[in-house]
C-alpha positions, -999 to 999 in steps of 0.1 A, spaced: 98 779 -381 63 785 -375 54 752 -368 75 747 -338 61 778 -324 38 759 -295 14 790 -298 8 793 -337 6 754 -337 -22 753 -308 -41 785 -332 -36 763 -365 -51 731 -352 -77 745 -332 -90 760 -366 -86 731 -384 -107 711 -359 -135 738 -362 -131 732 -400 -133 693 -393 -100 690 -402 -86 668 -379 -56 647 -394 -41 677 -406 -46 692 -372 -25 661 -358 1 663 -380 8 700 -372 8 692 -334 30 662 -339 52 685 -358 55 712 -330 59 687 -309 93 673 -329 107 704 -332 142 708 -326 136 742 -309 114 723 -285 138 690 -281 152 692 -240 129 726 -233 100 720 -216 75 745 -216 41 743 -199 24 752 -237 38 722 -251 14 700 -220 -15 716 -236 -5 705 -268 -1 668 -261 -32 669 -247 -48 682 -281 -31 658 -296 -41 634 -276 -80 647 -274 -81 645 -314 -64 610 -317 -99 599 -295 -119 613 -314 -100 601 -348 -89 566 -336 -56 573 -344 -35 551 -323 1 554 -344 -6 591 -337 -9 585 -300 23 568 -299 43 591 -319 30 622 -298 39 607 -265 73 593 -279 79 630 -286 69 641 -258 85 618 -239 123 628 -254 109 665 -245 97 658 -206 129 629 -197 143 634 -173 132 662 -157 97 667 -158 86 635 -160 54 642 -136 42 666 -168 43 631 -185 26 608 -165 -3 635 -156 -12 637 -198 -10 597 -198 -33 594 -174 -58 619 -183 -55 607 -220 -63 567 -203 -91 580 -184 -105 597 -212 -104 569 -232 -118 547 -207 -150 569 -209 -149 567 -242 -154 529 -245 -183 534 -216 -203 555 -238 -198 534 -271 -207 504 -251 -242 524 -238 -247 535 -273 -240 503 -290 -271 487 -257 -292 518 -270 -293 513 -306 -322 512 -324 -341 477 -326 -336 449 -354 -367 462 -368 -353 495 -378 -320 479 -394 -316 488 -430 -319 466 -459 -284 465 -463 -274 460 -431 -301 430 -431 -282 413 -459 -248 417 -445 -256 400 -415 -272 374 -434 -242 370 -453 -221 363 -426 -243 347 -401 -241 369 -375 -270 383 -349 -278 413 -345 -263 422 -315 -228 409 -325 -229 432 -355 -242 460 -333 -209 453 -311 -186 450 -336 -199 479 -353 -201 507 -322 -178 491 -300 -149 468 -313 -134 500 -328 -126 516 -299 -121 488 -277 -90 482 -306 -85 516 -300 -78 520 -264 -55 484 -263 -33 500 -290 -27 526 -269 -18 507 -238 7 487 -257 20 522 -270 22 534 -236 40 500 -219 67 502 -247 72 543 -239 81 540 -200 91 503 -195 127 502 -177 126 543 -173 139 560 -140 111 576 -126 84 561 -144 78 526 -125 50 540 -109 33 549 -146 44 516 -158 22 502 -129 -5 519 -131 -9 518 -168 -3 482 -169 -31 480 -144 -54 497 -162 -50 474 -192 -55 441 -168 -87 456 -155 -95 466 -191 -92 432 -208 -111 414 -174 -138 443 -179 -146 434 -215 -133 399 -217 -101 405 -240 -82 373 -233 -63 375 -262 -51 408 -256 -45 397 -220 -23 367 -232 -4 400 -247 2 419 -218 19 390 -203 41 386 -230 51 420 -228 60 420 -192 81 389 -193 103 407 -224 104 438 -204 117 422 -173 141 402 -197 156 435 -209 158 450 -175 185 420 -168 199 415 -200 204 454 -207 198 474 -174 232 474 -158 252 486 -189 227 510 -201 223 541 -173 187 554 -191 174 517 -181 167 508 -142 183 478 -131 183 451 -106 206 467 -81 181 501 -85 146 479 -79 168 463 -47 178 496 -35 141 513 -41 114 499 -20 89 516 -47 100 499 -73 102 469 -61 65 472 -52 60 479 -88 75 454 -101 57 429 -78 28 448 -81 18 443 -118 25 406 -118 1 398 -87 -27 423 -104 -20 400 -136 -21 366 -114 -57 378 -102 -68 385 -133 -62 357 -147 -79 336 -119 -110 357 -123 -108 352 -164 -101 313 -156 -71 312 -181 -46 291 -158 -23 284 -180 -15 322 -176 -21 323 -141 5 292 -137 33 309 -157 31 341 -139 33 325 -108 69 308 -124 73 345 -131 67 357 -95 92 331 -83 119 340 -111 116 373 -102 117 363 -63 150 347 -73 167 372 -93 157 405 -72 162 382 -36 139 397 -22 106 388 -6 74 411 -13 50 417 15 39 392 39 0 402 23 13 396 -17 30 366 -2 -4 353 15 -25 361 -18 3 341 -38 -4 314 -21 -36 311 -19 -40 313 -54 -15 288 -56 -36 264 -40 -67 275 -66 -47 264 -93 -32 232 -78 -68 222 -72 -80 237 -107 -48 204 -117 -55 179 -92 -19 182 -75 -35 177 -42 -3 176 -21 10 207 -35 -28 223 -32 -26 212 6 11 223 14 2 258 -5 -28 264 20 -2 249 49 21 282 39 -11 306 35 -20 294 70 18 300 86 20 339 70 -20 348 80 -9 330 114 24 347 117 15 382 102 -19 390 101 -25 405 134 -63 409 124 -72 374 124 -97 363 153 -89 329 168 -121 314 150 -107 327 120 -76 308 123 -96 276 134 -112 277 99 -80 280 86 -64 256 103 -94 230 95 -91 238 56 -50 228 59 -57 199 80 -90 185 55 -72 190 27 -40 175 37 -59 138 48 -74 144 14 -48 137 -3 -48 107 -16 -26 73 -5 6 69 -25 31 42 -28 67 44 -26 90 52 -60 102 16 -58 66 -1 -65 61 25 -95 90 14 -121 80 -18 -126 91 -14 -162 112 9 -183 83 28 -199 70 35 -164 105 43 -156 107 72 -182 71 83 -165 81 81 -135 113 106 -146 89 132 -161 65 132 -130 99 137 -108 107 168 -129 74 184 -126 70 179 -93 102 194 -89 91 224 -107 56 226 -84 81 224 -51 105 249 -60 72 275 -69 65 265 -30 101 273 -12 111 232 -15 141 220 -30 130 183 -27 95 169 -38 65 167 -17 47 137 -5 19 129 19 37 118 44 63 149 43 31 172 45 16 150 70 52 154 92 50 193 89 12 195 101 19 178 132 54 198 134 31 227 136 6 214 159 -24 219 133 -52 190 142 -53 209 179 -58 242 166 -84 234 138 -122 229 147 -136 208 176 -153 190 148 -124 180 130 -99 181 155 -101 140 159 -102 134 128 -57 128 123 -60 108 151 -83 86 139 -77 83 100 -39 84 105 -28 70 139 -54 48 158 -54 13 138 -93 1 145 -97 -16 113 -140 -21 110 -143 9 127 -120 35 106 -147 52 88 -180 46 111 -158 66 137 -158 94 114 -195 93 98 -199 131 124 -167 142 105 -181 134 71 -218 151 76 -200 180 96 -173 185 65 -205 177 37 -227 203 51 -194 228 54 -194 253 28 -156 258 29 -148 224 35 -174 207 15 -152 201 -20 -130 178 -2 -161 158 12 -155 132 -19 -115 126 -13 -115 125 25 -138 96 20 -120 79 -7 -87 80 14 -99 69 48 -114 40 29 -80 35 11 -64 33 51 -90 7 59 -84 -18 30 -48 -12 41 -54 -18 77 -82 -51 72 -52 -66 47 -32 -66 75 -58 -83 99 -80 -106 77 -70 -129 49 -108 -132 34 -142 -116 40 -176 -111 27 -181 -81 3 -212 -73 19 -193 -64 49 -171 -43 35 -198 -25 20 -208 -19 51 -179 -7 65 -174 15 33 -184 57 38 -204 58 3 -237 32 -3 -235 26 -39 -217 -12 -42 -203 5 -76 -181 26 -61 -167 10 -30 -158 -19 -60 -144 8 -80 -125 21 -54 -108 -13 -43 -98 -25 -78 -81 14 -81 -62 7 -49 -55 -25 -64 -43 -11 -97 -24 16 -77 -2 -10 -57 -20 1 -22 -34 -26 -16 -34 -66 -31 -69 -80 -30 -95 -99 -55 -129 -99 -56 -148 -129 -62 -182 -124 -70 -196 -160 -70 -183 -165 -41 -195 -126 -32 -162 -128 -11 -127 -102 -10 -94 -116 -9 -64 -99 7 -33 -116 -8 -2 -115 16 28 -106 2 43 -97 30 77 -115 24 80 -97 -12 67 -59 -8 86 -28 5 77 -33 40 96 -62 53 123 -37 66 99 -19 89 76 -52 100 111 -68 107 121 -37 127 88 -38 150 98 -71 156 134 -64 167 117 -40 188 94 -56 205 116 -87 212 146 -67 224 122 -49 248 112 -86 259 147 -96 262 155 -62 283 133 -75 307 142 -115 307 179 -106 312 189 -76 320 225 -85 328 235 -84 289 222 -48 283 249 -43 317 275 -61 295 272 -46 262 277 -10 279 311 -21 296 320 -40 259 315 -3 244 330 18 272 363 -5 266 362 -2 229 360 34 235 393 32 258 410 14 229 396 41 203 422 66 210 458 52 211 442 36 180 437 70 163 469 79 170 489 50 154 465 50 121 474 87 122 510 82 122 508 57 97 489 78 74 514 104 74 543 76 65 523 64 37 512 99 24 552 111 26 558 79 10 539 83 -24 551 121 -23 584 113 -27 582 83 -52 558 109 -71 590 136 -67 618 108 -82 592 100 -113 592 134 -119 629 141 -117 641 107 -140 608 117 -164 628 151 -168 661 138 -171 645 115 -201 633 147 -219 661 161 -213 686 138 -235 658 126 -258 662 168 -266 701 163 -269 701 130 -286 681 151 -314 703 181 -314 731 156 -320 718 138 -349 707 176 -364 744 182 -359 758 151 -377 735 152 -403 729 192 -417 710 201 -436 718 203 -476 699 234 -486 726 258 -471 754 248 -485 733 255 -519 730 286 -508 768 297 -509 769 282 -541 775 317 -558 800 326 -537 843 322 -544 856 294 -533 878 307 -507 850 322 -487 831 287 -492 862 269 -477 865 296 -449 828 292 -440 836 251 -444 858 250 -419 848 276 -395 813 255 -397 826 222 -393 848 238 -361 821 250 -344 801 216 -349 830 197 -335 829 219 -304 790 217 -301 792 184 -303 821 172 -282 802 195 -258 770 178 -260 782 146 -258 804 153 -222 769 167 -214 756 137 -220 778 115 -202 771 135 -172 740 131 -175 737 94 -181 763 90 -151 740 114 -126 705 93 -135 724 63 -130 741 71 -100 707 84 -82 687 53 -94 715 33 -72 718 58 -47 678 55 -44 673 13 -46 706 11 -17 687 31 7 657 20 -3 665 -17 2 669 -19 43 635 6 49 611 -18 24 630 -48 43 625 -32 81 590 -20 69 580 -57 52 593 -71 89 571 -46 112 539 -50 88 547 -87 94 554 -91 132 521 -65 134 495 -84 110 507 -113 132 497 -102 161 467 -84 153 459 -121 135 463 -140 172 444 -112 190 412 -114 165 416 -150 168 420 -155 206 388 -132 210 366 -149 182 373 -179 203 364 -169 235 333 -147 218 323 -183 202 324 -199 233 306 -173 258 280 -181 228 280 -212 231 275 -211 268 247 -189 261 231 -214 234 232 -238 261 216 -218 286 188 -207 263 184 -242 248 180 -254 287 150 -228 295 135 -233 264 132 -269 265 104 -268 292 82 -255 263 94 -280 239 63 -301 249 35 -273 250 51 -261 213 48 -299 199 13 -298 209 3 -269 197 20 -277 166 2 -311 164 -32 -290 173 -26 -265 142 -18 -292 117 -48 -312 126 -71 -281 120 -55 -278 89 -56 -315 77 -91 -308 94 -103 -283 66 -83 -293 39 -104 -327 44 -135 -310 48 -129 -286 17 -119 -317 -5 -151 -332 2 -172 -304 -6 -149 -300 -39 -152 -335 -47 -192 -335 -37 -196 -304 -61 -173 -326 -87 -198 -356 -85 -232 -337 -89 -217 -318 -121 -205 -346 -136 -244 -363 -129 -253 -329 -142 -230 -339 -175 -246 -375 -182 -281 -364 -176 -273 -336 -206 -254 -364 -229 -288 -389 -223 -309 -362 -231 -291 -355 -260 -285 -391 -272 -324 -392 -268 -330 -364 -290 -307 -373 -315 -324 -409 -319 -357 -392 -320 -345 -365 -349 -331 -396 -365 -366 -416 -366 -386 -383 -383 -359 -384 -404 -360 -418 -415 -403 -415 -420 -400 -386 -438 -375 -406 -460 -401 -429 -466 -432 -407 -468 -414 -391 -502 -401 -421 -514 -437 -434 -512 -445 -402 -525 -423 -399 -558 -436 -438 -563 -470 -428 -564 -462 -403 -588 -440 -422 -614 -470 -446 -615 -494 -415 -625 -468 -407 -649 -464 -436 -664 -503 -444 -670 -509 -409 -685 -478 -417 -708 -494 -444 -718 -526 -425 -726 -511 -401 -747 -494 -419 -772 -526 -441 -779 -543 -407 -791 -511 -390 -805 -514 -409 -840 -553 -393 -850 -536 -360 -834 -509 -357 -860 -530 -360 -894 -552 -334 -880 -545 -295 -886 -571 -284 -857 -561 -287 -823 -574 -314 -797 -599 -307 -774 -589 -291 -746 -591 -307 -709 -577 -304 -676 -553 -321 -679 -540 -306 -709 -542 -271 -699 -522 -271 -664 -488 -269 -664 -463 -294 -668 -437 -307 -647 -410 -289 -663 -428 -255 -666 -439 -250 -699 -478 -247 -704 -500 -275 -726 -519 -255 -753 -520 -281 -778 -521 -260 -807 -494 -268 -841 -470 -249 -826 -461 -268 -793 -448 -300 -811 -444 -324 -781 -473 -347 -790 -451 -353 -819 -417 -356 -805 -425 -374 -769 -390 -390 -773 -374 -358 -772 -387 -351 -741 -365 -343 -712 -363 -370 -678 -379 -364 -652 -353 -342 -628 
């Protein structure tokens, strides 16, 4: 009893702190605190003693403490004095925060690595680490730990309370700015883990339990809903300024969930900041057209909202949208990109992502250039952007001016270079108004020097304007070689084979039916009175195909009503054909049955049985009959007066098809031969030029036959003088293979002069030997030495001549010479 006494429990502990007792003081707190007397009572004592509590948990690192006292004093405060709560949370967080202030000071002020210990010396050695990461980990890691356990203690006490969004808030706040303040992203990582769950048991559990908020609450409570919004955008700005953007990507997917679930917007100023740092992270990616379109929304709310904004403000604005949208760079259609299966299935899993990028910016369908493009000029952005830049759509977009695309815009370039908000997209605004001149020269010129077109390029290095044509190339923008002996670019025309034969064949159409407007006039006069009648005729037409219609849809409803009826009827005596044959045919187990019974109630129950089956069946089978007599009498009934309306309706459709056959044909006739007329006429005013086109004709195929002559000759002149290039190399060879062969042959003949020369000298010294050999052999001395005896001989062995070489005496035995 005396423990949950709020006094006696505040006396206890605060002696046991003087006495440096301070885990037993904690327990007793935590033990007043779970009293039952104090469960549901608040009492202003029991504030002071969570804040003990709380006081010596700091100074003992106690974190399961911390949660346990608040959990308590949470079931104590809910729902009534929940302000009691949130005023010892936040003194307890700001206390901490000091806390991990000081320890960091303290840990910068220790003493120097000259004063560390010895065995502080060889532990760091040990593990390898300096001295000012041990220092850290020492002094400071401890609390850091510390303070995040208690802000995950905290989240999991008020998440989903009544009443506490506002605590939830500011305490999730606190931990953001905590974990950006000492660069915790692992703990960060954490606390967006922990809002996602939260906000997943909020939907999954809020409506059924009444202790939880739910989403019809946040809708009705413009606080909340601030909260709720609130954390997530803190949590998307810290995690641009730690530069994690995987986290900063999936809390934007949160913010848009949550956008769809709660349907409702948050302010227009959360709205402009989420999309702004939209467009940081689909520049961080390199999804330029979702980068651009984000800043194209940012633009619209600052423009729309922001009443603060000066009118050069939104001319900087406005310029960033419109250089970052030209930036983007070229793409080809959907068609040109699945050339194969493989980039089929890529193709598939770009579509999906770029269907999850859209809907994070308001689109259903996925964004392209040219869609952005469309909305800039929707919104009237290249007039309300700088004078600088303002000509810059016009003349990268609209204006064709081939070799002058990019020289027009060398101002736009230096002004957007030197910008420092503009000046990242310096690099890709070059790259694709060079990618719309090779599109526009391919149009105009079939061949043309590369050093032109390094002239015409916006970058100097030769490197790069090369690398950018062979990616246009690659990319399908563009078809075009590069010939570098020739030092020449080719635009191959496959104008008759890409995607834009539909809208070159519809300038054409165009421009010749605006020429034919003009030439005759009269037939635009006569195709308006040809629709006007065909309009007349429209009508009275509806009216019949409306009537027959209606024939043809009562029609199949009836035949759909008689299949229904005769498929009943044949369920119906299938059913009684059954019952029938059950009838004829019973069943043998009952009669085994009343086997035990006299035989004078088995014959009573016999014939009463075989009575009633007599009836049944006589009365089944005149059920039957009728039956079989009805179907067959409707089927009649049906085919007789069915008969003269198929006959009637065969004649009409016949007399009708007839006529509408002699009407197409009468006015195909008389539309073939206004035609022809026509044909006639045309043929008659074109034949004046029949002369003027053969000799023009004639002209073109002679400068034709004209080049291809010339160009023959050069190609046969070039032929000739490499294949005098070839002969002179095969003389000049033959020579030097004659020459090789004569050394060849006199070296031959030197050795073989040689190896004569010496097979004489052997020969004669041969002979010399065995003259003396036979005074040599009786002798036990050696002979006298000489030159010749003492060099070596031709098979390596050297001459000493004593008893113990033998050859003088075996000179037969001898080896040939190799």
């Amino acid at each position: 009893m005396a423990q949950w006494n709020p006094t006696i429990a505040m006396k206890t502990a605060k002696e046991m702190l003087d006495t440096d007792r301070k885990e037993n003081a904690i327990q007793v707190l935590i033990d007043c605190l779970s009293g039952k007397k104090n469960k549901n009572q608040w009492l202003p004592i029991l504030e002071e003693v969570a804040t003990l509590l709380l006081d010596t948990c700091l100074k003992t690192q106690n974190h399961k403490a911390v949660k346990d006292g608040l959990h308590q004093y949470r079931t104590i405060c809910f729902p009534s004095n929940t302000s009691s709560l949130e005023k010892v949370i936040y003194e307890f967080l700001v206390k901490g925060d000091t806390l991990v202030r000081e320890a960091k000071e303290s840990g910068a002020n220790a003493k120097s690595p000259e004063d560390e210990s010895i065995e502080s010396k060889i532990l760091r050695s040990v593990s390898g680490d300096a001295f000012e990461d041990r220092n850290e980990r020492t002094h400071i890691q401890p609390y850091i730990k510390f303070l995040w356990e208690s802000f995950r203690a905290i989240l999991d006490l008020v998440r989903n309370k009544p009443k506490l969004e506002l605590t939830y808030y500011n305490t999730a706040v606190k931990a953001m700015r905590f974990c950006v303040t000492y660069e915790r992203k692992q703990e960060f990582k954490r606390i967006g883990e922990m809002l996602r769950l939260h906000f997943a048991q909020l939907i999954t559990h809020g409506s059924a339990n009444s202790a939880m908020i739910s989403v019809s609450s946040i809708q009705a409570s413009q606080n909340s809903l601030n909260c709720l919004y609130g954390a997530r955008f803190e949590y998307l700005n810290c995690s641009v300024r730690l530069e994690l953007w995987q986290e900063a990507f999936r809390t934007v997917e949160d913010i848009n969930e949550v956008m769809l679930i709660i349907k409702q917007q948050p302010a227009p100023q959360r709205m402009a900041n989420y999309f702004e740092k939209l467009a940081q992270l689909f520049w961080t990616s390199h999804n330029y057209v979702f980068h651009a379109y984000a800043w194209l929304r940012f633009y619209l709310i600052s423009r729309d909202q922001n009443r603060s904004l000066s009118e050069e403000d939104l001319q900087r604005l406005a310029s960033v949208v419109l250089v970052s949208a030209l930036s983007v760079p070229v793409q080809h259609s959907n068609a040109e990109q699945s050339q194969n299966h493989q980039d089929f299935f890529e193709l598939h899993l770009e579509k999906e992502k770029n269907s999850r990028l859209s809907a994070l910016l308001g689109k259903s369908t996925t964004l392209r250039r040219e869609q952005l493009l469309k909305e800039i000029c929707h919104h009237d952005i290249p007039s309300k952007a700088l004078p600088e830049v303002r000509n810059l759509f016009h003349l990268a977009e609209t204006k064709f001016h081939p070799m002058e695309l990019c020289n027009s815009l060398s101002d736009v370039f230096t002004f957007v270079q030197e910008s420092s908000v503009l000046s990242r997209y310096a690099v890709l605004l070059k790259k694709a108004c060079f990618t719309r001149q090779l599109q526009q020269l391919s149009k105009v010129f079939q061949t043309m020097k590369i050093d032109r077109i390094y002239q015409l390029a916006p970058v100097s290095c030769p490197h790069q304007v090369e690398k950018l044509i062979v990616r246009c190339a690659n990319s399908g923008l563009v078809t075009a070689r590069i010939d570098h002996r020739q030092k020449t670019l080719t635009f191959v025309n496959n104008s008759l084979e890409s995607s834009n034969v539909k809208s070159n064949l519809f300038s054409v159409y165009d421009k010749l039916n605006s020429a034919v407007k003009l030439i005759q006039p009269e037939d635009a006069e006569a195709r308006s009175e040809q629709k006007n009648e065909f309009f007349k005729i429209v009508p009275q037409m509806a009216d019949h195909e409306y009537k027959e219609n209606l024939y043809r849809s009562d029609a199949i409803e009836d035949e759909r009503e008689k299949k229904e009826t005769i498929e009943k009827l044949k369920a119906r005596l299938v059913e009684l054909r059954a019952e029938l044959d059950s009838l004829n045919n019973p069943s043998p187990d009952k009669t085994e049955e009343n086997k035990e019974k006299t035989i004078t109630a088995a014959q009573k129950e016999k014939i009463k049985a075989r009575n009633q089956a007599e009836e049944k069946k006589a009365a089944l089978q005149k059920k039957l009959g009728r039956l079989i007599v009805k179907l067959d009498y409707l089927e009649r009934a049906r085919r007789e007066e069915e008969a003269p309306l198929l006959q009637r309706e065969f004649e009409e459709s016949t007399t009708k098809d007839r006529e509408i056959y002699e009407e197409r044909t009468q006015r195909y006739l008389s539309k073939q031969e206004e035609e022809h007329k026509k044909d006639l006429e045309q043929k008659k005013r074109l034949s004046k030029m029949k002369s003027e086109a053969e000799k023009l004709q004639s002209e073109l195929l002679e400068e034709k036959k004209k080049a291809y002559e010339e160009q023959l000759a050069e190609i046969q002149k070039h032929n000739e003088t490499i294949r005098a290039k070839i002969a002179e190399e095969k003389e000049k060879l033959r020579q030097q293979l004659i020459e090789e062969e004569k050394e060849r042959r006199a070296r031959e003949e030197e050795r073989r002069l040689a190896e004569e020369q010496r097979r004489k000298e052997e020969e004669e010294r041969r002979k010399q030997e065995a003259g003396k050999g036979g005074s040599w052999a009786d002798q036990d001395e050696s002979p006298p030495s000489s030159p010749v005896q003492s060099r070596t001989n031709p098979w390596g062995a050297a001459k000493s001549g004593g008893p113990s070489s033998g050859w003088p005496r075996q000179t037969s035995e001898r080896p040939g010479r190799p």
